[in-house]
N, C-alpha and C positions, 0 to 999 in steps of 0.2 A: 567895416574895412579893417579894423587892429583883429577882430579875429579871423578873418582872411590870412592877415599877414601872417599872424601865428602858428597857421594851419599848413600856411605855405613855408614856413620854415623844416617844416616834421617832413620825415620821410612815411610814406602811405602807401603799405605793399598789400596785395591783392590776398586772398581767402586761399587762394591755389598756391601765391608764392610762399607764406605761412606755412602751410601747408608742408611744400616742396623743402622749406627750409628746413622745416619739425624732423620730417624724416631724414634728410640727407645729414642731420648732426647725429642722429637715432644711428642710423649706419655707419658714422665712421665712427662712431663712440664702441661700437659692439667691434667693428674690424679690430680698431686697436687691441680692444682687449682680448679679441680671439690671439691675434698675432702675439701679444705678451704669452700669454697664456701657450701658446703652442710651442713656441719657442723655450720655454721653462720645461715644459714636458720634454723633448729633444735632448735639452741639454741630459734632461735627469735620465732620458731612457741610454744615452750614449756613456754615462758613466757606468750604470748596470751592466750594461755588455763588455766595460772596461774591466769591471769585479773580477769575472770569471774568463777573461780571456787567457789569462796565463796559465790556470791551472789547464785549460784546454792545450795551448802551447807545451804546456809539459806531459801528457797527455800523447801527446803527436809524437814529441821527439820520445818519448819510452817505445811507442809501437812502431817508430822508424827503424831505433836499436833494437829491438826484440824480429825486427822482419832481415835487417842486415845480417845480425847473429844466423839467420836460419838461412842464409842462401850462402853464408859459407860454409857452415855444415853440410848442404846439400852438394855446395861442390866437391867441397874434401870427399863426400862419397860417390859422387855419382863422374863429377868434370863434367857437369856438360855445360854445353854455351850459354845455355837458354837461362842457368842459375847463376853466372857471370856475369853474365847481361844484365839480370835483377838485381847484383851488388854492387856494380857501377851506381847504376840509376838509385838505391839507397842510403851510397857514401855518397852522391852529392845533395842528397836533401838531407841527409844526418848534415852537413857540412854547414846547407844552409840556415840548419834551424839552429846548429850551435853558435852561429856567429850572430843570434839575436841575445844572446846569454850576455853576463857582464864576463868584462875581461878585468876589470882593477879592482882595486886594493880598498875597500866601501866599510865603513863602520857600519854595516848590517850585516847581520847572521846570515840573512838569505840572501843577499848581492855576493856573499861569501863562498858561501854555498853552491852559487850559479858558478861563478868563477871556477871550482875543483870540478862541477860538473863539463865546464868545457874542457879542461886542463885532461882529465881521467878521460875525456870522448876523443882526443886528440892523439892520444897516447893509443885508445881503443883501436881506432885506423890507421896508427901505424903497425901494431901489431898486427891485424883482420890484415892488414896489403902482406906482408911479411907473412904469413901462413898460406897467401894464395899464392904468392911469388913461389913458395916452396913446394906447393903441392906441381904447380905448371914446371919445375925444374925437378921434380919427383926425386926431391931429397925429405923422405919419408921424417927424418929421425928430427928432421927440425922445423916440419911440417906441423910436429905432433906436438913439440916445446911449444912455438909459437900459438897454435891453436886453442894448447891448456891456459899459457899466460892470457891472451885476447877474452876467452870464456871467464878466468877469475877478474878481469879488469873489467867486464861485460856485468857481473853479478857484482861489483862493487858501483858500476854508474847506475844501475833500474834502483839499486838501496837508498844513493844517494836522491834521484828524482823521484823516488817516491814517500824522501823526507820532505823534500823540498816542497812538493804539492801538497803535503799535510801542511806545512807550514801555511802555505800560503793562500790556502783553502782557508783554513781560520781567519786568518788575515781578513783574507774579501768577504767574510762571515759579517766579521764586525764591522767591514764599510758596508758589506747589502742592508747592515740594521739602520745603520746610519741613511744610505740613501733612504730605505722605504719610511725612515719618521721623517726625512726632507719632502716626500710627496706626499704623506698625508697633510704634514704642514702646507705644505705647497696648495693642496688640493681644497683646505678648509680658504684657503687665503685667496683663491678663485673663485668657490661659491661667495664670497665675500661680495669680490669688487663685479662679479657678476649680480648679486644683488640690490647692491650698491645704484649700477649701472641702469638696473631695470625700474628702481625705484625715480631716479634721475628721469629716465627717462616718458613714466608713469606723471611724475609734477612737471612738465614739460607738457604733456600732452593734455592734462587737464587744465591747465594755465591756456593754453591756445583754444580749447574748446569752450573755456568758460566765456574768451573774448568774441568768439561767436556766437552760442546759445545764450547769455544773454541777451544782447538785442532784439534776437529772435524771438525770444520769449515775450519780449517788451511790445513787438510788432504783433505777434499774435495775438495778444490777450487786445490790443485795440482795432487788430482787425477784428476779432470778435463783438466786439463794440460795435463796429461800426455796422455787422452782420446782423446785429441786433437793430439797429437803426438809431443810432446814438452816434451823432456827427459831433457832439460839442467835447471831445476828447482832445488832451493834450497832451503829444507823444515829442517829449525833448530829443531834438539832433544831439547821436552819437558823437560827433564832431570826426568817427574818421572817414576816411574816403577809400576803404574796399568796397567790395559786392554790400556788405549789411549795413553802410551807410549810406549806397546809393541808394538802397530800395528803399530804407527808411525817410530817406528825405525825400524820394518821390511818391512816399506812402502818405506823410503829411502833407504833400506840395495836393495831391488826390483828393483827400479829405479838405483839405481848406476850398479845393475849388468845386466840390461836390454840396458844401455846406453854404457857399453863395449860390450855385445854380438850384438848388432847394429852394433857398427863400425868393429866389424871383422867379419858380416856376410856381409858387403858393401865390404870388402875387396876381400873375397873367390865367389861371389854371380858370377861374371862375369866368371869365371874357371867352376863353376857347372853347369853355364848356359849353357856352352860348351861342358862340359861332360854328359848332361842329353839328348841335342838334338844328340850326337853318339849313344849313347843308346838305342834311340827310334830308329834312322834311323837302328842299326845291330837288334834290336827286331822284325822289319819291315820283313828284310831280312832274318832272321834267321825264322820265321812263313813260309814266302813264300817256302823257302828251304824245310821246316819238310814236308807243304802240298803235293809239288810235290815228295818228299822221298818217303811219304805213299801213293801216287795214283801209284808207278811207281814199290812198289812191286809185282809181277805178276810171281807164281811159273811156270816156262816153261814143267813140268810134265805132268800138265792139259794140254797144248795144242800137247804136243806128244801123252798122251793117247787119247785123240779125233779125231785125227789123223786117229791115227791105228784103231779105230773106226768105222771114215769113211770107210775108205778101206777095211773091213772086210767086212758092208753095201754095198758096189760096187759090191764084189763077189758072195753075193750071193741070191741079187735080181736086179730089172731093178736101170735104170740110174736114175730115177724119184724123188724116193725117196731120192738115195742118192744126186740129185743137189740140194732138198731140206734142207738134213742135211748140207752137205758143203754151203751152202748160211748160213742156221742161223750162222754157225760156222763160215762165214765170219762177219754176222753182228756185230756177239759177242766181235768177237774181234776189228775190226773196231771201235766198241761205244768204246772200252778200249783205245785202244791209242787213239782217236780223243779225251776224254775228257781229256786224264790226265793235259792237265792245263785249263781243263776252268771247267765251273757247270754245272751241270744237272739239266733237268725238270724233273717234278714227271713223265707224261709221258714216257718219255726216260728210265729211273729208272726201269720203270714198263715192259718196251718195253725187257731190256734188262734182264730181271729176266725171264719174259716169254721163249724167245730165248735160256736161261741156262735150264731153266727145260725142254724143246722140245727136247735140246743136254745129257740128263740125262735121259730121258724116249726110247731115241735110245740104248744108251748104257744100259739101265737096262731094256730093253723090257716093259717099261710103268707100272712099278713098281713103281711110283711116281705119289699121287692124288692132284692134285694142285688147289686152286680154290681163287677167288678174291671176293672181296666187297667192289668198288673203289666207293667213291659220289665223285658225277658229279661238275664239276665248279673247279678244283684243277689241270689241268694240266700242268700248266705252273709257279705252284712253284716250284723256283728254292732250290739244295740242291746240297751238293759237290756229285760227280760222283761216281758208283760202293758202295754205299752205301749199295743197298737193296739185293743185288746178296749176301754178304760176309752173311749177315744174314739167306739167304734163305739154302744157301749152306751150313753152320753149321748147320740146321736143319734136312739136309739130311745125311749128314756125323757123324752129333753125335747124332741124334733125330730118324728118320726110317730106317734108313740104315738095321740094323741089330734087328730088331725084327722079329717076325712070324708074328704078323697079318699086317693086310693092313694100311701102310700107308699114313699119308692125313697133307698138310700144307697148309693153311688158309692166305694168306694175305686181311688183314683190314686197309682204308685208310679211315677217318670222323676228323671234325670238332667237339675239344673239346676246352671249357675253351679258345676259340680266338686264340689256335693255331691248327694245324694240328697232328691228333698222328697218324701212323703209326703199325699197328700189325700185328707178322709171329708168327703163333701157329705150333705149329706140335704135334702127337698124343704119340711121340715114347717114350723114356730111360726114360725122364726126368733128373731133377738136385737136388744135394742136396743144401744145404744151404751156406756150406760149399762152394761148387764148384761154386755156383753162386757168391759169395764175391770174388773166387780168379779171374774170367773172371773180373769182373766188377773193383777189383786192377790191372787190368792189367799182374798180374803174373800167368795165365794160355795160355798159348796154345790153339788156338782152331784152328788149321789149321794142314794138314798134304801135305803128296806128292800128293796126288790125288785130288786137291783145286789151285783156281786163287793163293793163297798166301795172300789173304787179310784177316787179322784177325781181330775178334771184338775189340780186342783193338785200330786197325786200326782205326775199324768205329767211334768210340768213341770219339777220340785222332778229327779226324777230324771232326765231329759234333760239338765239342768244340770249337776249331781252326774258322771255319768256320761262327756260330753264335754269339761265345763272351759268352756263357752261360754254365753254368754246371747242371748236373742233366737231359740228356735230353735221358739218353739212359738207361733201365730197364730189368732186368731178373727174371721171375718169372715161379715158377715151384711149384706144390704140392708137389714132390716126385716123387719117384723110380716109372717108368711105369703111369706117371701122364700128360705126355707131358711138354712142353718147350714155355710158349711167351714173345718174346721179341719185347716190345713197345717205339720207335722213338717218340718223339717230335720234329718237325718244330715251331719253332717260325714264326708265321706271321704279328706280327708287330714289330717296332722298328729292325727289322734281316734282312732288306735288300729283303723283299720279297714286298713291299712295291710296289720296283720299281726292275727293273733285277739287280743283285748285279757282273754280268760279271763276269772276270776273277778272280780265287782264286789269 
């Protein structure tokens, strides 16, 4: 109970949530430090492009001045509009670039410096306007003054902004040395906390897998144990309550109940051993029993009326015939009792269906068209006894018997699918669907007073019995006036046909 309460005080997160935790810190640990890290580079790449912005600024406004210088020369010679037009549009980006220059009074040489470059650019266009005022009021003589002053004032500003951007080229010289030993620095100080970070996150990830491969390891090596067949292991509760504690505690809760149902099945094991071999040997006895029950049904009707048969046959033609009937009717019966406990060959089977329909065509004056289609090589598989009569006999009692036209039963004996199948067609009633389900449950009747007594179910019950197999006995019928075949399976391997299977 107090380690209960103990257990239940602790917080007890799942293998996934561990998991889901391990990485989700893995991830914002790396965001951060990407985001430091990128944001460092940013800063450092936007001061570099600060280096050298000026010297470009200066740059511009010389090739602003050197394009302005050239579209008033081209007016002064030419007037045309098109190079007026390009000296507007030059005085005001000369205008704008000089008002980025310093205007005050700066204790630095180059804030100094910027200053006379505006002050001499300012002076430059009022001169350049003053030479073009004069050429458009075509007073030549002070077209010419102006234009020589604007040109010497023009070769004193390119002098001055081409000190100015040496200057100041040097200048950003010595901060670009300066930035690039800030990003090498910068750069070792990232691999750093980058590996730092990866290290962190390395003893993190092996701290979380040790909390689970362990136990695992603990579970394994006694499941191995136990694989072995060694139940007397003692595997201590983890005490947590993820996945690798539930299974470990149901791995021991297994093992302990595995290692009582052992010892009281050692207990009972030698009583069941004892009671399973009764079992088999009354299973034994009890088959043998059913077999000889159902060969030994035989209605005593059938041989009274074949009887009186005969004797009718006696009176009223020669002896000939009728020692022929009484022979079959001897054989008939003869193969009945000689087999009921041993087996039959297909032969014999055949021999004695023959002998039944010879004894059925006396009494019905050869109202019965019987015809065969045995392949050759099959005579001496063995099958239980009175098999193929109880079949042929139901074809005549519930199949021709009673129709008008002429009837005809078909036995077919061939090699299918590695076994042997067996077919008695007949032309007559037919069956419905119905009536074919209840023969084949067993709950119909198919035998009356004027029949050996052996019913399909008969047949069935032992063809089962007999091969060990179910499924080997079939009724099939179109319908009403469609006729009736019923097709036998022998199994001929593994069913004792192999070699003689002797006595049932």
């Amino acid at each position: 109970m107090s380690e209960h309460r103990k257990n239940s005080g602790k917080m007890h997160f799942s293998i996934r949530v561990k998991l889901l935790m391990t990485f989700a810190l893995t991830a914002i640990l790396m965001f951060v430090i990407n985001i430091l890290l990128y944001s460092g580079i940013n800063r450092s790449m936007r001061r570099l492009d600060a280096v050298y912005a000026t010297n470009a600024g200066l740059n511009e406004l010389s090739a602003c001045l050197e394009e302005l210088q050239e579209d008033v020369f081209e007016y002064l010679n030419t007037k045309s509009s098109d190079s007026l037009e390009d000296y507007y549009r030059h005085v005001q980006e000369l205008r704008d670039m000089v008002e980025q220059l310093n205007a005050y009074n700066i204790d630095s040489e180059m804030k100094l410096l910027e200053k006379d470059i505006r002050n001499m650019t300012d002076t430059y266009l009022e001169l350049a306007e003053e030479t073009v005022q004069a050429k458009r009021g075509r007073n030549t003589e002070r077209y010419n003054s102006m234009y020589s002053m604007a040109e010497q004032n023009y070769e004193y500003i390119q002098s001055a902004v081409y000190r100015l951007n040496d200057m100041q080229f040097r200048s950003n010289s010595d901060n670009y040395r300066i930035m690039m030993s800030s990003l090498s620095y910068m750069e070792i100080v990232s691999s750093g906390i980058v590996i730092a970070a990866a290290v962190i996150n390395l003893l993190i990830l092996l701290l979380l897998i040790r909390t689970i491969t362990e136990p695992l390891s603990m579970l394994a090596r006694s499941a191995n144990e136990v694989a072995a067949g060694n139940f007397d292991i003692t595997l201590a509760d983890t005490g947590k309550r993820d996945e690798v504690g539930v299974v470990t505690h149901a791995f021991v809760k297994m093992v302990r109940s595995i290692r009582e149902y052992i010892d009281k099945t050692k207990e009972s094991m030698e009583k069941e051993q004892k009671m399973m071999e009764r079992e088999l040997l009354m299973e034994t006895h009890l088959k043998d029993a059913q077999l000889k029950y159902l060969q030994a049904q035989i209605n005593p009707h059938f041989l009274f009326n074949s009887l009186n048969a005969g004797a009718q046959l006696a009176m009223m033609e020669d002896a000939e015939k009728t020692s022929i009937f009484i022979e079959r009717m001897a054989d008939f019966f003869r193969y009945n009792v000689r087999k009921i406990e041993e087996t039959a060959t297909l032969a014999e089977e055949l021999e004695a269906v023959d002998n039944y329909v010879y004894i059925l065509n006396v009494r019905f004056a050869g109202d019965i068209h019987y015809e065969t289609n045995i392949a050759p090589g099959f005579d001496e598989v063995r099958l239980p006894s009175m098999i193929l009569q109880p079949i042929v006999e139901n074809a005549v009692n519930h199949g021709i018997r009673n129709i008008e036209r002429e009837g005809h039963i078909r036995l077919t004996v061939a090699p299918v699918d590695g076994n042997l199948r067996i077919s008695v067609r007949d032309n007559g009633q037919g069956m419905s669907r119905e009536r074919i389900e209840e023969v084949l449950s067993g709950r119909a009747r198919t035998s009356g007073s004027d029949s050996t007594g052996i019913g399909l179910d008969n047949v069935m019950n032992r063809l089962e019995l007999f091969f060990g197999e179910k499924d080997l006995f079939e009724i099939e019928s179109a319908g009403r006036d469609q006729g009736v075949e019923v097709r036998l399976t022998v199994p001929l391997r593994g069913s004792g046909n192999a070699e003689s299977p002797g006595k049932m």
